[in-house]
Each structure stands twice: as structure tokens, then as C-alpha cells.
N, C-alpha and C positions, 0 to 999 in steps of 0.2 A: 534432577533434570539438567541435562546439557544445554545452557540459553544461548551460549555462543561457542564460535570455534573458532580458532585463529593459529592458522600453520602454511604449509607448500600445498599446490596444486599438481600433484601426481599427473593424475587421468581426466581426461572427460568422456563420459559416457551416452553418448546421443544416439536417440533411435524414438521410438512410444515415450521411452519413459528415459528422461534425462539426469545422470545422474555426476556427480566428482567425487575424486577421489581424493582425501587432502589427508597429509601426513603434518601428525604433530609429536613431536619429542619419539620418532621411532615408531608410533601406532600411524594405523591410516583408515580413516573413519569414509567410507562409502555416505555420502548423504546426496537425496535425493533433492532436486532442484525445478521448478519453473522453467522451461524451456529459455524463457525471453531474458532470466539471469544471464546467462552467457553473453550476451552483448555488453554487458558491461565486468565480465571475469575479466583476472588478470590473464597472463599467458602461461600453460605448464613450466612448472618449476619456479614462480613466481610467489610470493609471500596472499595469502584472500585471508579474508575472514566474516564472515558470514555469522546470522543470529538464527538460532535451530530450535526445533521439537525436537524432542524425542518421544515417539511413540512404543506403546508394547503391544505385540499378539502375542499368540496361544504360542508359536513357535519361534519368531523371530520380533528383536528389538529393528527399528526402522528410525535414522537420522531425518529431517529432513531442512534443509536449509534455504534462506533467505538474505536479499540483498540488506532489508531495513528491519530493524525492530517491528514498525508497524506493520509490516507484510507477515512477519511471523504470528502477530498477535490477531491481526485477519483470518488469517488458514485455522488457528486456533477457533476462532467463532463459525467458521466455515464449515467445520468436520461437525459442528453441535448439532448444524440442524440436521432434519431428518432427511434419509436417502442419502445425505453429502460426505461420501467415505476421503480418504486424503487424495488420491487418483483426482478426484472430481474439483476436489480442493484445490489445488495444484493444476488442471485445464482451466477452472476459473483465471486463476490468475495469470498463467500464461497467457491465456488468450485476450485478455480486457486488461490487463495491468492493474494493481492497487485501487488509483484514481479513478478510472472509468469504472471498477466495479463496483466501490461505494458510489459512488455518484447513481449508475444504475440501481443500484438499491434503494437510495432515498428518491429517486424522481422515479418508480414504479414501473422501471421500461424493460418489458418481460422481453421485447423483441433485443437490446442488447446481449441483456443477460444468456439467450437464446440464444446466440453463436456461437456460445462454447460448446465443440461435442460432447454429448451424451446429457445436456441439461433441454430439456423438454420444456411447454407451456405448465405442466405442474409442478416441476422440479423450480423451475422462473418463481412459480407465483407461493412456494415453500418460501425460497431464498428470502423473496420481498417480505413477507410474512414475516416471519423468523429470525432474519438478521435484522434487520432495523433496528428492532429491539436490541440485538444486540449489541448491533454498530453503537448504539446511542448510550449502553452502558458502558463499554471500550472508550468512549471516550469520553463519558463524567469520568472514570477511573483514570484517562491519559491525564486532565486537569479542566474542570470546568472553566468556562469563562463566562465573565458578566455580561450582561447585557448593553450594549451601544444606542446611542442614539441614530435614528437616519437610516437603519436597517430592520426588515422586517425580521421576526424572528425564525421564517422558515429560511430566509436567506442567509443570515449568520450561520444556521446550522448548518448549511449547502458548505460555505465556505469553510468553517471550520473543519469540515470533515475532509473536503478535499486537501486543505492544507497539512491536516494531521497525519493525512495520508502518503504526503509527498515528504513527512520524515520534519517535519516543521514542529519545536517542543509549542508546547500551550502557553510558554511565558512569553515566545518571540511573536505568534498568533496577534495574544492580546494587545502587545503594547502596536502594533501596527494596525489593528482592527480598533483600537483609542483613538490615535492617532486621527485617523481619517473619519472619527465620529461627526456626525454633523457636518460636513463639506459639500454636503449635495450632493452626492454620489448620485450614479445611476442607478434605480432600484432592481437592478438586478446583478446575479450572483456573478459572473462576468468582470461586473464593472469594479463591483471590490473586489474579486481574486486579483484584477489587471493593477489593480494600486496597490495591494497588498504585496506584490512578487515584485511591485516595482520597487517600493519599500526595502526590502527583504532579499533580494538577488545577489545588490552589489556587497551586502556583510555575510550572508550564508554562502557565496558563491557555490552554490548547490547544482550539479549536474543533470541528477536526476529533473531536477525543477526546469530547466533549462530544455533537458527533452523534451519536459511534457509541454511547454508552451508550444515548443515548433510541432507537435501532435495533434493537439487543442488548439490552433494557429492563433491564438491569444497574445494579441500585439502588446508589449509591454517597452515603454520610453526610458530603458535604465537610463539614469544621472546620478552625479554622487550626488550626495543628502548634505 
């Protein structure tokens, strides 16, 4: 399996179905992409590299590529369930990002999920079904974490998943979710993401992270630590 690629940006192919074209050592690998990837591609002729499936059909092998490991490993759980071919894979995640689609999945909100084209009120209530489960083994497998005091334990999972989501490993997670164990937190999932990213911002200096708060209008007080 091809997990990553890393070359030049030839082409970009925008229309239905968005695709690049990235040349490495001489070969040039068509992989297909997330619409909303391109907001953060480089410029043709520029150095990308991207973490990939490879799929296979009856007649053709099929690239397809991702900004973060965890987005590739999402689409992976994504194409399992039933009805969810990679097209549909790939509208998920263009449309809702990483973030808002796990989060849609663990808070049961068919009307989210529901704005991606072509996913219905039973294709919604498959996903919620179907992935949870699997979200929730994707990430015992990313790295379990213990248990905290001062959070409940549906709210830990909220966080962890959205963090895990934003490209955050399970070791940096915990020791900031330690951290702020017992402090009075606000008990909701909100109130430890906002101190966890505040924790966490100025040493990950993470872009992506940094999107998603001004998205999630998630006011966070960075200071150095």
C-alpha cells in the first residue's frame, strides 16, 4: 500500500471530482483529493506531500490523498460502512471537515451529516450507526488514554476525538488533558478543548488548529506556559 507521497505539484484538477497531479522521481501519480484540500496545497511546481490509500477495481488502481494521517485513516473507516463508496467518502469530508464529521457522529446529528450531497436521513443514521464504532476503535488503535479526574467520561471522548482529529498524537492529548485534571473546568466539552488548544497551540504551532478555532469561533487566551 502507498501510505504517503511526497514530490512536485504538476496539475490540479477541479471540477465534480478534484484531483493532483504530483510527480515524484519522474513518475506522476493522479491522486484524488477533498475539494477543501486545496486551500491549504502548495502552488504548481511546489514541493506537497500528502498521506494516501490506495484503492483497487476490477479495472483500475485509484490514488487517493489527504492532508493528515487522520483524515486518511477516517476515509478508511468511511468507505466500510455500508452504501459509503470513496465519492461519498471524499463529499463527507469536503463538506464537514475531519472535525465537524467526527463530532457529528459521536453527538448523533443526522441534520449535519445531512448536508453533504447525496447522504440522506438513512445514509446519516448508517454513518452514526456504523462508524462510531468504529471511530471509537481508530482511536483505542491511535493510543488510548486514561482516565481524568473533573471530566465526565462522555466528554473526554468528545475531546479526545476532536483533538485526534485535528492531527494532535495521544501522548501530547494526555499529558494536557493531566494537566488540567481537577481545576474546575467547565463541564463541558468546549471548556476543555479551549484549555487544551490553549495549552497546546503555542508548542504544536498547528495551522490547521488555528482554522478550526476561527470556524468553531472557540476563543482561546494563547500565553506562553
Amino acid at each position: 500500500m502507498i501510505a504517503t507521497l511526497s514530490g512536485t505539484l504538476i496539475t490540479v484538477e477541479r471540477g465534480d471530482r478534484t484531483a493532483l497531479l504530483v510527480e515524484v522521481q519522474g513518475i506522476g501519480f493522479r491522486v484524488m483529493v477533498p475539494g477543501r484540500l486545496l486551500k491549504e496545497a502548495p502552488a504548481v511546481g511546489e514541493p506537497i506531500h500528502l498521506y494516501t490509500q490506495l484503492l483497487l477495481r476490477e479495472t483500475e488502481m485509484v490514488l487517493y490523498g489527504f492532508a493528515s494521517a487522520a483524515e486518511r485513516d477516517v476515509f478508511a473507516e468511511l468507505i466500510k460502512v455500508s452504501g459509503v463508496g470513496p465519492a461519498l467518502g471524499l463529499a463527507l469530508l469536503n463538506t464537514l471537515g475531519l472535525t465537524d464529521l467526527v463530532q457529528a457522529v459521536f453527538a448523533n446529528n443526522l441534520r449535519v451529516l445531512s448536508l453533504t450531497p447525496g447522504v440522506g436521513s438513512k445514509t446519516a443514521q448508517r454513518l452514526v450507526l456504523e462508524l462510531k464504532t468504529r471511530l471509537a476503535a481508530w482511536r483505542s488503535h491511535s493510543g488510548s488514554l486514561a482516565p481524568i479526574t473533573g471530566a465526565t467520561a462522555e466528554i473526554q471522548e468528545e475531546v479526545e476525538m476532536a483533538l485526534l482529529a485535528l492531527g494532535y498524537r495521544p501522548q501530547e492529548i494526555a499529558q494536557a488533558l493531566q494537566m488540567f485534571s481537577g481545576k474546575g473546568l467547565p463541564a463541558n466539552t468546549e471548556g476543555w478543548l479551549r484549555e487544551q488548544l490553549r495549552f497546546s497551540v503555542p508548542r504544536l504551532d498547528n495551522v490547521t488548529t488555528l482554522r478550526w478555532l476561527e470556524h468553531s469561533k472557540i476563543s482561546v487566551d494563547i500565553k506562553d506556559q
